[in-house]
C-alpha positions in Angstrom: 21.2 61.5 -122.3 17.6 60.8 -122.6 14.5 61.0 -120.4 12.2 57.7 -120.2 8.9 58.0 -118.9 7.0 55.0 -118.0 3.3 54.6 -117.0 1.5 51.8 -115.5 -0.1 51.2 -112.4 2.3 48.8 -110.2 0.1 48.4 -106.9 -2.5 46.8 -109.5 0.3 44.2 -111.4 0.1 41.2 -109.4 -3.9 41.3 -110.2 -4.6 42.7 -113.4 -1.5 42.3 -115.8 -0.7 44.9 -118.0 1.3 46.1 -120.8 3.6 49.2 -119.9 3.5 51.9 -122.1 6.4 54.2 -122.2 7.9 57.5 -124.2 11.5 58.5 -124.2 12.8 62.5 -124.6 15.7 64.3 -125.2 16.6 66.3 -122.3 15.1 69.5 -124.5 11.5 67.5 -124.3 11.5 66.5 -127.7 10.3 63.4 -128.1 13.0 60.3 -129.1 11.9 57.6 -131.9 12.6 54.9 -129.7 11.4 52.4 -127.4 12.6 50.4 -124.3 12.1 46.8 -123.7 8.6 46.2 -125.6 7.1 48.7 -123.9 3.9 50.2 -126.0 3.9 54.0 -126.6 1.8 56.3 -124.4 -1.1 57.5 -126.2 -1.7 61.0 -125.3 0.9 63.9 -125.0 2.9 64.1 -121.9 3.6 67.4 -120.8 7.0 68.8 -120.1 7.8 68.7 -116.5 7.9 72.1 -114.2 10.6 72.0 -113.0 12.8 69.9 -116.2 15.6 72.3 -115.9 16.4 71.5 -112.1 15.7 67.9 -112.9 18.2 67.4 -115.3 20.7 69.5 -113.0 20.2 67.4 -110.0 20.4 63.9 -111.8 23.7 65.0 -113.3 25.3 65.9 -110.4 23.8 62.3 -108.5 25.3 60.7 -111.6 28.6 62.5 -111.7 31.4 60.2 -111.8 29.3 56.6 -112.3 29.8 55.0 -115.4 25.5 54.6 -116.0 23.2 55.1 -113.5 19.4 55.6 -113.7 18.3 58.8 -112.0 14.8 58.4 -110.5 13.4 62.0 -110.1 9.6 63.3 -109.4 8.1 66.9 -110.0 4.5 66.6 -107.9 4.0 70.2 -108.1 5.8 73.3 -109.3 9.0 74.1 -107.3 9.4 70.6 -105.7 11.5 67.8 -107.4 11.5 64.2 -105.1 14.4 61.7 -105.3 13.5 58.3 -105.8 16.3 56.0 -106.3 19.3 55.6 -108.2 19.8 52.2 -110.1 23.2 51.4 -111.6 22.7 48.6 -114.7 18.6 48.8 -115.0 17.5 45.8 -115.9 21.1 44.1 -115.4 22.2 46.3 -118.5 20.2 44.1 -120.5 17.5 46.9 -121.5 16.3 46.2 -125.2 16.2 49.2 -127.1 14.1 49.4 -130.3 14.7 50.2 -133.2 17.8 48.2 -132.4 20.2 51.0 -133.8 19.7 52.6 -130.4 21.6 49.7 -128.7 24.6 50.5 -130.7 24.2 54.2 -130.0 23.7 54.0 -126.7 26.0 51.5 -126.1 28.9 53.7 -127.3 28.8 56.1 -125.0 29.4 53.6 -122.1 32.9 53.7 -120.9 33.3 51.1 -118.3 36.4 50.3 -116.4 38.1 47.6 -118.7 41.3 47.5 -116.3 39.3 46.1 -113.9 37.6 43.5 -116.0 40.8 42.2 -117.4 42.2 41.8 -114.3 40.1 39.7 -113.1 40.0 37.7 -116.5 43.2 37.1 -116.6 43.5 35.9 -112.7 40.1 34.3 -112.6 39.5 36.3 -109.8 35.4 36.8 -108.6 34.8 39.9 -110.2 32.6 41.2 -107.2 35.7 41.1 -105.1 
């Protein structure tokens, strides 16, 4: 489990291209030495959210039962967390994780359903079906 913040102005992207800068936390707010596809670190100290607690609660129980999915949450103002979206595979599961140890580390706590898969191996069946 780990929290990744990313900052960057998106309704400005298409004019002015930028570097995003990013920080990633344990789910205790500690900060994580690690970074997520190139993505420079944020510069000044983010503070822990309000409402981190009922954050963390709520994206567990949206994620209950899915393999990985990314849990977009928002804390505006004290006592008022807003869903955003859920996203299963950010990045098509190709996020790059460095130091690269991460990968490994994160990567062995995926458990995906390999029955399925080698089904459809096997048959050469479409795997979407």
């Amino acid at each position: 489990e780990f929290i990744h913040v990313v900052s960057g102005d998106k309704s400005n992207a298409a004019r002015v291209p930028q570097k995003k800068s990013s920080a990633v936390f344990s789910p205790s707010w500690e900060p994580m030495p690690l970074s997520l596809n190139g993505h420079l670190p944020i510069e000044h100290e983010i503070p822990k959210p309000n409402d981190l607690d009922e954050m963390i609660k709520v994206a567990k129980s949206l994620a209950d039962g899915i393999d990985f999915v990314r849990v977009d949450l928002y804390n505006p103002k004290p006592g008022r967390v807003v869903f955003g979206e859920l996203t299963n595979y950010p990045m098509a599961g190709r996020t790059k994780f460095s130091p690269r140890s991460w990968d490994l580390r994160i990567g062995q706590r995926l458990r995906l359903d390999t029955e399925h898969y080698s089904y459809h191996r096997q048959n050469k069946t479409n795997i979407s079906q």
